[in-house]
PQR file of N, CA, C, O and H, with PARSE charges and radii, in Angstrom:
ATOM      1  N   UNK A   1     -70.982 -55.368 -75.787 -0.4000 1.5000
ATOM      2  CA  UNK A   1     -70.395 -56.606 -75.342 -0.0000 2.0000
ATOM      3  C   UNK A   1     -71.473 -57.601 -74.903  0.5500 1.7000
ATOM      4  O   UNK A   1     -71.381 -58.749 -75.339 -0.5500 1.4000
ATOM      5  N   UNK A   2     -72.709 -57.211 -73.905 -0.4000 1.5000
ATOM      6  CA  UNK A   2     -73.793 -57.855 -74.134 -0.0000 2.0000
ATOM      7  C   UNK A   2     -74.119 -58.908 -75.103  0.5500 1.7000
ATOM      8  O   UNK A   2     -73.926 -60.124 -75.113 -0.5500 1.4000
ATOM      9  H   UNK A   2     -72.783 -56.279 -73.551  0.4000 1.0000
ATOM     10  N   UNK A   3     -74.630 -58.142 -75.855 -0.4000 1.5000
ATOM     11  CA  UNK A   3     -74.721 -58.861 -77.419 -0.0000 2.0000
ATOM     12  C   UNK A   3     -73.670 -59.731 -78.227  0.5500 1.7000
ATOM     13  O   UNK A   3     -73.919 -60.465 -79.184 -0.5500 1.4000
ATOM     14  H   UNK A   3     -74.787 -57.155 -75.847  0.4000 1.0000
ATOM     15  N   UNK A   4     -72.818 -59.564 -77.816 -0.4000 1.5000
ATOM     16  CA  UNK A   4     -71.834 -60.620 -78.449 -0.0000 2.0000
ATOM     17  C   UNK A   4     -72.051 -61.521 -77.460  0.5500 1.7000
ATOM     18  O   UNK A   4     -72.408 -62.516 -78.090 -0.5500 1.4000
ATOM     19  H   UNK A   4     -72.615 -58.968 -77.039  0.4000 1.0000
ATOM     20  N   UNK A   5     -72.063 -61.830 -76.193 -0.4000 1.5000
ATOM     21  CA  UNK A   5     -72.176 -62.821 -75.680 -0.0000 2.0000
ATOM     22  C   UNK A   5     -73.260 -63.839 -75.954  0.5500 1.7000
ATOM     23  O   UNK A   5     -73.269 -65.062 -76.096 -0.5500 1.4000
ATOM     24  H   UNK A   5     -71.774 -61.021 -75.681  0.4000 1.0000
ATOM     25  N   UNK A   6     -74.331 -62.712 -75.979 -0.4000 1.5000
ATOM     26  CA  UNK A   6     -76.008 -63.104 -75.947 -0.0000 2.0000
ATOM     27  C   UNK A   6     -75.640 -63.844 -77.436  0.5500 1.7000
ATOM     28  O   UNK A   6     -76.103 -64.982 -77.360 -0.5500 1.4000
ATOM     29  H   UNK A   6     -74.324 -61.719 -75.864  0.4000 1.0000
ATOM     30  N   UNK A   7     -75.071 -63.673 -78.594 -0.4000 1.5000
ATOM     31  CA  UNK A   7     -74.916 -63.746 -79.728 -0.0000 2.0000
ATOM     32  C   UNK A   7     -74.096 -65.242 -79.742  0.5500 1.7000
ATOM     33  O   UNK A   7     -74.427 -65.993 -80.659 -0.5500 1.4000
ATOM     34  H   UNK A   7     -74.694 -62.748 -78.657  0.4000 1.0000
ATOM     35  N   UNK A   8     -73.269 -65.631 -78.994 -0.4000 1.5000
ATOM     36  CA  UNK A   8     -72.149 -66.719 -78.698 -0.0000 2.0000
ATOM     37  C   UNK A   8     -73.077 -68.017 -78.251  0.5500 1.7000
ATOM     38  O   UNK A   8     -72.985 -69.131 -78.766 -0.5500 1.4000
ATOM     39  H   UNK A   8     -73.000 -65.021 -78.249  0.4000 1.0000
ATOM     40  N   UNK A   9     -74.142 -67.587 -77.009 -0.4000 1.5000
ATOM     41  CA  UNK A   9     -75.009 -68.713 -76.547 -0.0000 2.0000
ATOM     42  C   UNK A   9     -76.455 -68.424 -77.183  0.5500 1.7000
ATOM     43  O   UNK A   9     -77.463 -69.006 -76.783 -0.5500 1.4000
ATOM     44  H   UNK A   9     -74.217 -66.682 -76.591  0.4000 1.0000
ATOM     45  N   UNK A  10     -76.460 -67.727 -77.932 -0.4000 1.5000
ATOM     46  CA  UNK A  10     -78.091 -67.985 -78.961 -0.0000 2.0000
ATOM     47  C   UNK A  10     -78.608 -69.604 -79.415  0.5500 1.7000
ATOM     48  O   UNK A  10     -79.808 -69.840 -79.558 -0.5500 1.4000
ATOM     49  H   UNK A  10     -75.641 -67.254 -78.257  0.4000 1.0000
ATOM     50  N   UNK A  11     -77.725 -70.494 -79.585 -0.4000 1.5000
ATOM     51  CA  UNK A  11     -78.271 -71.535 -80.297 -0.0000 2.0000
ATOM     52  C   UNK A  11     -78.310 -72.196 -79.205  0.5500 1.7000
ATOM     53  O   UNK A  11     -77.985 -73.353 -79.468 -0.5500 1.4000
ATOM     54  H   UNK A  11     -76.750 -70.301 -79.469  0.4000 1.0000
ATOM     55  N   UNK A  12     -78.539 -72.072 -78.105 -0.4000 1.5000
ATOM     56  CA  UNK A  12     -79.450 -73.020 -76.818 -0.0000 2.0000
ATOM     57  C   UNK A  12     -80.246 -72.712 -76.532  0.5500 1.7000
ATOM     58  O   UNK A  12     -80.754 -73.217 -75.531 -0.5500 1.4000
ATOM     59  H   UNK A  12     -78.803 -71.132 -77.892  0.4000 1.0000
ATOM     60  N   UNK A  13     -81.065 -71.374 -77.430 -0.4000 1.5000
ATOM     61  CA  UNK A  13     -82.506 -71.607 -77.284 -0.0000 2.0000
ATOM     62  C   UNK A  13     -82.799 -70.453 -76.203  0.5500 1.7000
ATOM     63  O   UNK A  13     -81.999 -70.242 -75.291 -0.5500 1.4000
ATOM     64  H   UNK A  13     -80.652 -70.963 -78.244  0.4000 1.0000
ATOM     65  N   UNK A  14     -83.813 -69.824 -76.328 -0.4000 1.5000
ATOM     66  CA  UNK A  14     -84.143 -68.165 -75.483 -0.0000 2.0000
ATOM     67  C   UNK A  14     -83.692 -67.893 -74.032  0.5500 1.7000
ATOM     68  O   UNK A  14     -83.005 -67.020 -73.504 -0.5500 1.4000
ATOM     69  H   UNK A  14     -84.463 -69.995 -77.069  0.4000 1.0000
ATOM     70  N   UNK A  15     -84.412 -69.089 -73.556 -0.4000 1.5000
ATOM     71  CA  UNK A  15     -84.174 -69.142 -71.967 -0.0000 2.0000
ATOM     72  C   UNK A  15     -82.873 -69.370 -71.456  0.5500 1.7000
ATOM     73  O   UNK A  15     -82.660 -68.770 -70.403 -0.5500 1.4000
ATOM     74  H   UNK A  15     -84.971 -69.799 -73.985  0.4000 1.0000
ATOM     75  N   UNK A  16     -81.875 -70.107 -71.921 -0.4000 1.5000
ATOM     76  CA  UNK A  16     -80.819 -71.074 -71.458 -0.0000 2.0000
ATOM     77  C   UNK A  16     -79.890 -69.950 -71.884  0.5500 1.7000
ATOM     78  O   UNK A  16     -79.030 -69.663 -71.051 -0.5500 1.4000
ATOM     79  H   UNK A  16     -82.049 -70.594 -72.777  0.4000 1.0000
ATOM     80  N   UNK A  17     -79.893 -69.284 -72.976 -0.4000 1.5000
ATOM     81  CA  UNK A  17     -79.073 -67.991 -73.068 -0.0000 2.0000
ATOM     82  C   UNK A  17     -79.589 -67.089 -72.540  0.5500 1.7000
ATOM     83  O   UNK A  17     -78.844 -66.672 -71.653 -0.5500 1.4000
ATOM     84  H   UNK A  17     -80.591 -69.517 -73.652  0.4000 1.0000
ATOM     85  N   UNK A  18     -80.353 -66.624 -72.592 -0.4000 1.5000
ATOM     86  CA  UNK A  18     -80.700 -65.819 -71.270 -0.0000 2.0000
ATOM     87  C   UNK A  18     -80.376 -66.037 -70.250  0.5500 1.7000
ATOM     88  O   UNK A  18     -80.137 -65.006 -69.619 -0.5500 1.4000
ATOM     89  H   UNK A  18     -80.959 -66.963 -73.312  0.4000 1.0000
ATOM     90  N   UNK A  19     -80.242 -66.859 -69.755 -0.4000 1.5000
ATOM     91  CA  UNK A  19     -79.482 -67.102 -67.984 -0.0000 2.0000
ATOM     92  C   UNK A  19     -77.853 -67.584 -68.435  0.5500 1.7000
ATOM     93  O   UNK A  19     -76.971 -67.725 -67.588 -0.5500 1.4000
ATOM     94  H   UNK A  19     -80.435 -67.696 -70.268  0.4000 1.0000
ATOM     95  N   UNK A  20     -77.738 -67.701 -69.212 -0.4000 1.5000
ATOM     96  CA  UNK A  20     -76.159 -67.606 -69.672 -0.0000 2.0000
ATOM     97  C   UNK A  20     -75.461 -66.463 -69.758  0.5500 1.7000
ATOM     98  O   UNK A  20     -74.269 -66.298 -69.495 -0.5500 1.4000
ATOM     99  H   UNK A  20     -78.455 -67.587 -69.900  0.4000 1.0000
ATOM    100  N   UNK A  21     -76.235 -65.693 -70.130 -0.4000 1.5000
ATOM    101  CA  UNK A  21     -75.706 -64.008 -70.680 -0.0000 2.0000
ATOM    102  C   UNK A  21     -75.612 -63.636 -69.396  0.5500 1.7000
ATOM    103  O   UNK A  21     -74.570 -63.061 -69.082 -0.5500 1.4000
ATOM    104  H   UNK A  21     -77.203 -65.827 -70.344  0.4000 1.0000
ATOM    105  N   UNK A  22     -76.567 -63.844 -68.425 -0.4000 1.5000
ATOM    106  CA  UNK A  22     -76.972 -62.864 -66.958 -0.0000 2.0000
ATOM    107  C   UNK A  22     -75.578 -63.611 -66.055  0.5500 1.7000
ATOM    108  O   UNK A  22     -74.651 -63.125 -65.407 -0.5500 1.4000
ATOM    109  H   UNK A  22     -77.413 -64.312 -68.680  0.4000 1.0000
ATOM    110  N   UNK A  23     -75.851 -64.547 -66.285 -0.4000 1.5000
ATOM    111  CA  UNK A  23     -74.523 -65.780 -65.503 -0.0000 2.0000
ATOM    112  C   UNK A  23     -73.228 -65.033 -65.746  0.5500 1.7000
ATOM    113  O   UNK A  23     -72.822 -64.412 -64.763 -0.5500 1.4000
ATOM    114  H   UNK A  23     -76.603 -64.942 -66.812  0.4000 1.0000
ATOM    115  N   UNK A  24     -72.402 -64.949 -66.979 -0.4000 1.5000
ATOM    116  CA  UNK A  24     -71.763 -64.623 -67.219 -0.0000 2.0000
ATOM    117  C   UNK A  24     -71.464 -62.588 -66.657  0.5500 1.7000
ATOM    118  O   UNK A  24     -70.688 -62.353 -65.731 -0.5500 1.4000
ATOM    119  H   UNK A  24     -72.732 -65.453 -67.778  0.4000 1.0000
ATOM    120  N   UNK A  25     -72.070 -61.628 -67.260 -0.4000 1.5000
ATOM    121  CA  UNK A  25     -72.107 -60.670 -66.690 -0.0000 2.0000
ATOM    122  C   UNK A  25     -72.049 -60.407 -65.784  0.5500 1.7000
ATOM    123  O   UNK A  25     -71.280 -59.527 -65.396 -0.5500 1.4000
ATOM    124  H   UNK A  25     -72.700 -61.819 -68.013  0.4000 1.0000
ATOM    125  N   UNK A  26     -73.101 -61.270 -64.794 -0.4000 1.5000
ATOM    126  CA  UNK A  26     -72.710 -61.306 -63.193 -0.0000 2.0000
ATOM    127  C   UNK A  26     -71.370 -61.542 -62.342  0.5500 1.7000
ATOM    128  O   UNK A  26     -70.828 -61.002 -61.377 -0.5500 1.4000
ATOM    129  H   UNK A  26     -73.725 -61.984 -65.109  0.4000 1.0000
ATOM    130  N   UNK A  27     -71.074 -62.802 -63.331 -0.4000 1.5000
ATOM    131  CA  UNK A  27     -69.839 -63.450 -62.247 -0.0000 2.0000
ATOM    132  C   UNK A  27     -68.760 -62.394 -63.326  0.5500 1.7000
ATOM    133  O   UNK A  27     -67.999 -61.939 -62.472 -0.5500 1.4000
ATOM    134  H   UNK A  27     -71.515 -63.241 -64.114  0.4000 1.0000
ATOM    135  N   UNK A  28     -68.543 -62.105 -63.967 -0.4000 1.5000
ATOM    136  CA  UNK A  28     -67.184 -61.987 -64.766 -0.0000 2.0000
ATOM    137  C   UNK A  28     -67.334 -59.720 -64.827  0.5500 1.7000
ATOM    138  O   UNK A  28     -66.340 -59.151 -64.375 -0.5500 1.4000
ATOM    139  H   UNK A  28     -69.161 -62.474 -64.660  0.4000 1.0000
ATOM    140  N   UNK A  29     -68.158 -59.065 -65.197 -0.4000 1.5000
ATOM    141  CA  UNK A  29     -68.232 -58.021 -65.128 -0.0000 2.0000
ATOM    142  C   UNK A  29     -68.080 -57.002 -63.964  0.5500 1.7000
ATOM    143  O   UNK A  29     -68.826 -56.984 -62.985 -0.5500 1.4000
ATOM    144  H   UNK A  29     -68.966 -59.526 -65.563  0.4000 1.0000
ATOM    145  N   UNK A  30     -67.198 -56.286 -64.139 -0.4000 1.5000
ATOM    146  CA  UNK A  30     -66.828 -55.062 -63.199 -0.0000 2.0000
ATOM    147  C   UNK A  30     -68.406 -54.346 -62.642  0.5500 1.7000
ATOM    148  O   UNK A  30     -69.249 -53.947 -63.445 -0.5500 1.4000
ATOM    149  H   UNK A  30     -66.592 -56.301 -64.935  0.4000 1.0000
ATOM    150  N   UNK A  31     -68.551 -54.298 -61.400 -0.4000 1.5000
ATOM    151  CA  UNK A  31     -69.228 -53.613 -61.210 -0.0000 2.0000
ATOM    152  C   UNK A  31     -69.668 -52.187 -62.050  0.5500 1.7000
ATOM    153  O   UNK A  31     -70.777 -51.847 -62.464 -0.5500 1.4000
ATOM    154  H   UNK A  31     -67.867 -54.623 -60.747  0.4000 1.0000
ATOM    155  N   UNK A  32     -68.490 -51.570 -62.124 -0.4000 1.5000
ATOM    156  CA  UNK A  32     -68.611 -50.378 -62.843 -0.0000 2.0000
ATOM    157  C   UNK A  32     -69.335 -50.420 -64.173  0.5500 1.7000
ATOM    158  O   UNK A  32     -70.107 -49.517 -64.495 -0.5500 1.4000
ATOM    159  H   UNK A  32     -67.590 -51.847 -61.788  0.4000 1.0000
ATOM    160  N   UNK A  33     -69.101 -51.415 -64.907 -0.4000 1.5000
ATOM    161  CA  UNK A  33     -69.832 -51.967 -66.076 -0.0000 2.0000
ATOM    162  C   UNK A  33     -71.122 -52.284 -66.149  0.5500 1.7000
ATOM    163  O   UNK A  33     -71.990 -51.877 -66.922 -0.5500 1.4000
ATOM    164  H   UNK A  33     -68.474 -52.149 -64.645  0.4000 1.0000
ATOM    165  N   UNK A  34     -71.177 -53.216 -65.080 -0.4000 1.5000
ATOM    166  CA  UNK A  34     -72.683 -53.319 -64.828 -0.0000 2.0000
ATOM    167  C   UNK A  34     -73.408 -51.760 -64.893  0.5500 1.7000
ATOM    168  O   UNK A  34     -74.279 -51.401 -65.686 -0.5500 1.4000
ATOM    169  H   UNK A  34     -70.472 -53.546 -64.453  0.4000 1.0000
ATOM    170  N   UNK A  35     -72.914 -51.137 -64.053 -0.4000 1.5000
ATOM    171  CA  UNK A  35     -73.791 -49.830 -64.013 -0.0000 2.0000
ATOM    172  C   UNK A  35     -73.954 -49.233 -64.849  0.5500 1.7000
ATOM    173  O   UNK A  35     -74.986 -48.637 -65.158 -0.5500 1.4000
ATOM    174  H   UNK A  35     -72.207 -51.428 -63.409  0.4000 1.0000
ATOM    175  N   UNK A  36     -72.460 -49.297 -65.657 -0.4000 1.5000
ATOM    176  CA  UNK A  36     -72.895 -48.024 -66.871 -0.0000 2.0000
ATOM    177  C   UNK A  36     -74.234 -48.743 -67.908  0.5500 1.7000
ATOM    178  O   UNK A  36     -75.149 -48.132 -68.460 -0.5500 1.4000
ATOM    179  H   UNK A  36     -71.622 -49.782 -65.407  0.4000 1.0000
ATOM    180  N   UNK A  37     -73.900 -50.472 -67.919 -0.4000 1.5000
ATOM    181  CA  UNK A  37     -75.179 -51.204 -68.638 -0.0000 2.0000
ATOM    182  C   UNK A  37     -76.342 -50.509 -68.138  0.5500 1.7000
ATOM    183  O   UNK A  37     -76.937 -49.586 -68.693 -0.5500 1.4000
ATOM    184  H   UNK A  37     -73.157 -50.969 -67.470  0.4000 1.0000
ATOM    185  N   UNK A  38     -76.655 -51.165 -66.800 -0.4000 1.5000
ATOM    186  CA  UNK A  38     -78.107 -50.588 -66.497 -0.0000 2.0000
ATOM    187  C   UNK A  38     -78.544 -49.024 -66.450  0.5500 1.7000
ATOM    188  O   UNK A  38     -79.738 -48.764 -66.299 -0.5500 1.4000
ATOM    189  H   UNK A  38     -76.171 -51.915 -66.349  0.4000 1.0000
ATOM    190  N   UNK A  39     -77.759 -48.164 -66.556 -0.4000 1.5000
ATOM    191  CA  UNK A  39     -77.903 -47.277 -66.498 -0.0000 2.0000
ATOM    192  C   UNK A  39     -78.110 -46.525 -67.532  0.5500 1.7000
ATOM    193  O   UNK A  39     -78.726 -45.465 -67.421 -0.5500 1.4000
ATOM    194  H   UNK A  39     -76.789 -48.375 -66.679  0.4000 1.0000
ATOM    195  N   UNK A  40     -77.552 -47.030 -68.871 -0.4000 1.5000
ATOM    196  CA  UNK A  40     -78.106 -46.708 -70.194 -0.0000 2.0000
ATOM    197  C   UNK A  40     -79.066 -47.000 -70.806  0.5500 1.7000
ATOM    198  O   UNK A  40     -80.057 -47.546 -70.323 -0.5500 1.4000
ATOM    199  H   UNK A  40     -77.052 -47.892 -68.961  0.4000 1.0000
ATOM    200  N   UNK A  41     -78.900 -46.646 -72.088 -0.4000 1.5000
ATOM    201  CA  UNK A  41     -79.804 -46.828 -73.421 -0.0000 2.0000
ATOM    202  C   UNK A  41     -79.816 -48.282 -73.798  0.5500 1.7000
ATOM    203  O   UNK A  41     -78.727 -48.774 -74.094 -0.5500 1.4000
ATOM    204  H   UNK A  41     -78.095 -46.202 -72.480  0.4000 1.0000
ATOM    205  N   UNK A  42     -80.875 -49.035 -73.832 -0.4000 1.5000
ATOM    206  CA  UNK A  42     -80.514 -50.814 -73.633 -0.0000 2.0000
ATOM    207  C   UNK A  42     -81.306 -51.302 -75.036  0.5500 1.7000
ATOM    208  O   UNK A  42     -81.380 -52.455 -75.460 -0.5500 1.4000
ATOM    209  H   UNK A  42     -81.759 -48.635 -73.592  0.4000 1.0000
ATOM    210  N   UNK A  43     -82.111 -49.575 -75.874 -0.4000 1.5000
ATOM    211  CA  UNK A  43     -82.380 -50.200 -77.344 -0.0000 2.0000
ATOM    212  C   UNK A  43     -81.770 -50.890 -78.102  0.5500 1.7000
ATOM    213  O   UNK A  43     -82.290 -51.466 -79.058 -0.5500 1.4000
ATOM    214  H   UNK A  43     -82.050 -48.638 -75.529  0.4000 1.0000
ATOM    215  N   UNK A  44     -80.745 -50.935 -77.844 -0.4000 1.5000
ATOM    216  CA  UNK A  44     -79.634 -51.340 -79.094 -0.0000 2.0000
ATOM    217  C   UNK A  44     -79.707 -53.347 -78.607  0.5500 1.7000
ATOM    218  O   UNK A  44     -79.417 -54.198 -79.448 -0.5500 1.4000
ATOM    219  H   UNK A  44     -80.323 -50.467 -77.068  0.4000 1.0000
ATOM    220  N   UNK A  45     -80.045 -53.635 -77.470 -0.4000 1.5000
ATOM    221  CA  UNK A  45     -79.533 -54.888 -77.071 -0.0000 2.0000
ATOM    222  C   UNK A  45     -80.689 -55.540 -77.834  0.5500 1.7000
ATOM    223  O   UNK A  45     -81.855 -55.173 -77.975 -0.5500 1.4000
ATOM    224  H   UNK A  45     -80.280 -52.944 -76.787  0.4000 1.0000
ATOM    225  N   UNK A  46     -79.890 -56.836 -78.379 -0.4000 1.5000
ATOM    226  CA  UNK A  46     -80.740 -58.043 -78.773 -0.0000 2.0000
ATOM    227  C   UNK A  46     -81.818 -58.737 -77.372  0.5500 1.7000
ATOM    228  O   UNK A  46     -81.624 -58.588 -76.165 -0.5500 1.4000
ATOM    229  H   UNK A  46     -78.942 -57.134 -78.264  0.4000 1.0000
ATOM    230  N   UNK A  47     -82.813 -59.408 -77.971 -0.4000 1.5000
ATOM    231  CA  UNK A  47     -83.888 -59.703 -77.409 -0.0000 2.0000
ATOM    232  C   UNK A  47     -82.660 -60.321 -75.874  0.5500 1.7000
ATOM    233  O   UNK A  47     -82.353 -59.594 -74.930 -0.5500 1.4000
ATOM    234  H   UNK A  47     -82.971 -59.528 -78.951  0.4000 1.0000
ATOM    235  N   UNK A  48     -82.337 -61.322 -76.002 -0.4000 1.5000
ATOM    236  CA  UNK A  48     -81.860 -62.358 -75.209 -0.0000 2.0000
ATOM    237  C   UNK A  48     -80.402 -61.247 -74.077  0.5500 1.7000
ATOM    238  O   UNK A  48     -80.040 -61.479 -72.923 -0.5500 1.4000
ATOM    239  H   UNK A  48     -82.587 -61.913 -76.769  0.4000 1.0000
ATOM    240  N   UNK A  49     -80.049 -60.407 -74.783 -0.4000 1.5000
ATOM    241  CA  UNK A  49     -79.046 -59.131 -74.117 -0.0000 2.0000
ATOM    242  C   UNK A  49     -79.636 -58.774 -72.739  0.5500 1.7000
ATOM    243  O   UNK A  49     -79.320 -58.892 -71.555 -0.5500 1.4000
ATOM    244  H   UNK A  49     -80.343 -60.218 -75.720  0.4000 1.0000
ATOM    245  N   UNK A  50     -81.148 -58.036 -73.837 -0.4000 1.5000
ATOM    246  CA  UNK A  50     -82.257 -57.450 -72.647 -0.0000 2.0000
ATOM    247  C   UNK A  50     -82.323 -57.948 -71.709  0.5500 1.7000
ATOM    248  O   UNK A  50     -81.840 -57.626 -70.624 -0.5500 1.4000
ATOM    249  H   UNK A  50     -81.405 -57.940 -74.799  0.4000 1.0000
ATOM    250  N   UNK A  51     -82.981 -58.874 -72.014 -0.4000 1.5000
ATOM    251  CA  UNK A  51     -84.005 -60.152 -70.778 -0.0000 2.0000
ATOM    252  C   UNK A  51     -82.862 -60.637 -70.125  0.5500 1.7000
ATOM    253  O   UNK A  51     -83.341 -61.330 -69.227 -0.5500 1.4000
ATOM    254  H   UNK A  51     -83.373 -59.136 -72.896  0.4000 1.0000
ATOM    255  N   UNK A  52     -81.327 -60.708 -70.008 -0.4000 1.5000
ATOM    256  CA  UNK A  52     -79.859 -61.008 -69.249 -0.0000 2.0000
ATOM    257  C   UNK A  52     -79.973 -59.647 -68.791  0.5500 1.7000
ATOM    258  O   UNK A  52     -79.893 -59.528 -67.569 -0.5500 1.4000
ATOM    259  H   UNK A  52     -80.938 -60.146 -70.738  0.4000 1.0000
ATOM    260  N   UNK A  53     -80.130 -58.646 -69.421 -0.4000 1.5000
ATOM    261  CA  UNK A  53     -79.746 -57.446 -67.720 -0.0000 2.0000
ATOM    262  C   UNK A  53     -80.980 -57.063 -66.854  0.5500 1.7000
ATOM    263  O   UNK A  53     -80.780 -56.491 -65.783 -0.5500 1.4000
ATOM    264  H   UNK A  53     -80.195 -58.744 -70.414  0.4000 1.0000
ATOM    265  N   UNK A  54     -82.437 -57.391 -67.323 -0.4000 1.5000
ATOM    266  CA  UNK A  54     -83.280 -57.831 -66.244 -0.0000 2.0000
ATOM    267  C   UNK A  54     -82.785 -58.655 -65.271  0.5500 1.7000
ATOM    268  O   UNK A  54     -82.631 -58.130 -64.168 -0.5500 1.4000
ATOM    269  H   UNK A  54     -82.600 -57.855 -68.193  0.4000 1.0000
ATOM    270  N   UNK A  55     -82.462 -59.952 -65.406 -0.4000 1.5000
ATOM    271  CA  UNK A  55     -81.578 -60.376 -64.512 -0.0000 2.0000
ATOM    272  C   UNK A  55     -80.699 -60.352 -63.974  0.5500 1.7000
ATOM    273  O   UNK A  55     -80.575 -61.143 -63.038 -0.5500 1.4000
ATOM    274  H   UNK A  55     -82.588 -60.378 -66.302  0.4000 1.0000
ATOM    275  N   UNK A  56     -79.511 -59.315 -64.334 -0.4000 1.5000
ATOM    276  CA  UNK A  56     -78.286 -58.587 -63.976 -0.0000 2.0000
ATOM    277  C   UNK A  56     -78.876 -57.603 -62.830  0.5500 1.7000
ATOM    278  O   UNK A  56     -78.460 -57.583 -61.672 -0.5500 1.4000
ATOM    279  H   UNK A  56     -79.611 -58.672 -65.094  0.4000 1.0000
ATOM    280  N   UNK A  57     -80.228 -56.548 -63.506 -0.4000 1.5000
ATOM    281  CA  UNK A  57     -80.393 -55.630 -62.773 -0.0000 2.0000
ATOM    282  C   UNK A  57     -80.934 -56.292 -61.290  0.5500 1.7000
ATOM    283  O   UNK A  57     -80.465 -55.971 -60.199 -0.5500 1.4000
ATOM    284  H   UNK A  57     -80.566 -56.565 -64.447  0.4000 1.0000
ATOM    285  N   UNK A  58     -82.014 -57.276 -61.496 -0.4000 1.5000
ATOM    286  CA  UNK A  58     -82.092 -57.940 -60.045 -0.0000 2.0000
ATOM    287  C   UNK A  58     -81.575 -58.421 -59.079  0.5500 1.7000
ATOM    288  O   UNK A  58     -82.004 -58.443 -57.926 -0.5500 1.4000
ATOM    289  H   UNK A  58     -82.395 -57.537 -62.382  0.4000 1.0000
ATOM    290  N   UNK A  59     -80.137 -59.046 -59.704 -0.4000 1.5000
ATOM    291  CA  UNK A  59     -79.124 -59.197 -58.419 -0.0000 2.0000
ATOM    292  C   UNK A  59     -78.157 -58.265 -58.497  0.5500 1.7000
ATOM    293  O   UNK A  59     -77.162 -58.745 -57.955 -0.5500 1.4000
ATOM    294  H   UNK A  59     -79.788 -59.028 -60.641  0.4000 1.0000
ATOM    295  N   UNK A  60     -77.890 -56.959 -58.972 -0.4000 1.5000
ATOM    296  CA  UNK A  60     -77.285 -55.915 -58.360 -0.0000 2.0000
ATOM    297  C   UNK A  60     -78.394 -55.183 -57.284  0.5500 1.7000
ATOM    298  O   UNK A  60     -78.058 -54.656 -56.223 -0.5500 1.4000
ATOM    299  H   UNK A  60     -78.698 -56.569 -59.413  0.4000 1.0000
ATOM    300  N   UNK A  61     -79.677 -55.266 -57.758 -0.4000 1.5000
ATOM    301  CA  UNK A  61     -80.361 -54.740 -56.724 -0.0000 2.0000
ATOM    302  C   UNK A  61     -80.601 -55.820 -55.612  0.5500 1.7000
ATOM    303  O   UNK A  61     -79.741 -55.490 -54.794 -0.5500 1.4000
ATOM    304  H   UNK A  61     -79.950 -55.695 -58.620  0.4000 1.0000
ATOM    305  N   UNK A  62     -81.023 -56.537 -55.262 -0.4000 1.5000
ATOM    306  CA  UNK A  62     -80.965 -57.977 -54.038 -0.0000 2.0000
ATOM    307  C   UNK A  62     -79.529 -57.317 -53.531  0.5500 1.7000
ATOM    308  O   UNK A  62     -79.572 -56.651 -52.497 -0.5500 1.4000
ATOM    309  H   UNK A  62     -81.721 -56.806 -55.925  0.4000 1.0000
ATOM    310  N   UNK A  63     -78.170 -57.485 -54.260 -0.4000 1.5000
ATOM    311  CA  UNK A  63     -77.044 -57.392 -53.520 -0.0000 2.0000
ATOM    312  C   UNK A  63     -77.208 -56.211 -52.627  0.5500 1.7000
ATOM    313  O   UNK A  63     -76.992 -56.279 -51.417 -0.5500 1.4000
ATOM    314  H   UNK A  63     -78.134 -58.026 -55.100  0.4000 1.0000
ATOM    315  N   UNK A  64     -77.568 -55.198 -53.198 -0.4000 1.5000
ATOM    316  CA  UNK A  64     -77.714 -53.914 -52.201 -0.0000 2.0000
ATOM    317  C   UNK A  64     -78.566 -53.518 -51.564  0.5500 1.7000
ATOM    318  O   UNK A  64     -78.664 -52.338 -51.228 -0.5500 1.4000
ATOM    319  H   UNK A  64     -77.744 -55.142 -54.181  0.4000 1.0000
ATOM    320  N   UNK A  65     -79.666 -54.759 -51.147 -0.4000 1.5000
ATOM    321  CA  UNK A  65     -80.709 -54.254 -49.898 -0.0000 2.0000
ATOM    322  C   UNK A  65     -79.882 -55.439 -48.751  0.5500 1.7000
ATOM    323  O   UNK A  65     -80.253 -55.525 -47.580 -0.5500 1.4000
ATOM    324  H   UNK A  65     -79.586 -55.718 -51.420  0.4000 1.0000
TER
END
């Protein structure tokens, strides 16, 4: 699901989907989801997927210190 998103905002260019993808996941994804994301196998994600749950993973971690 990542990737389809990352895939939806691709044509604004690396950065701007990248914080689109992370934006979105953040505000709209079940916690539980999040985890099973970060917690897996993240080969499969497109470049712009990745670099959105780097940023996913940083504010699930911030939220919990």
């Amino acid at each position: 699901m990542a990737n389809q998103i990352a895939r939806n905002v691709e044509a604004r260019g690396h950065e701007i989907a990248v914080q689109d993808t992370a934006t979105h996941i953040i505000k709209f994804w079940d916690p539980r989801m999040k985890a099973t994301m970060l917690g897996g196998d993240r080969t499969l994600l497109s470049p712009i997927a990745a670099a959105a749950m780097l940023k996913v993973e940083a504010d699930v971690a911030s939220k919990a210190a």
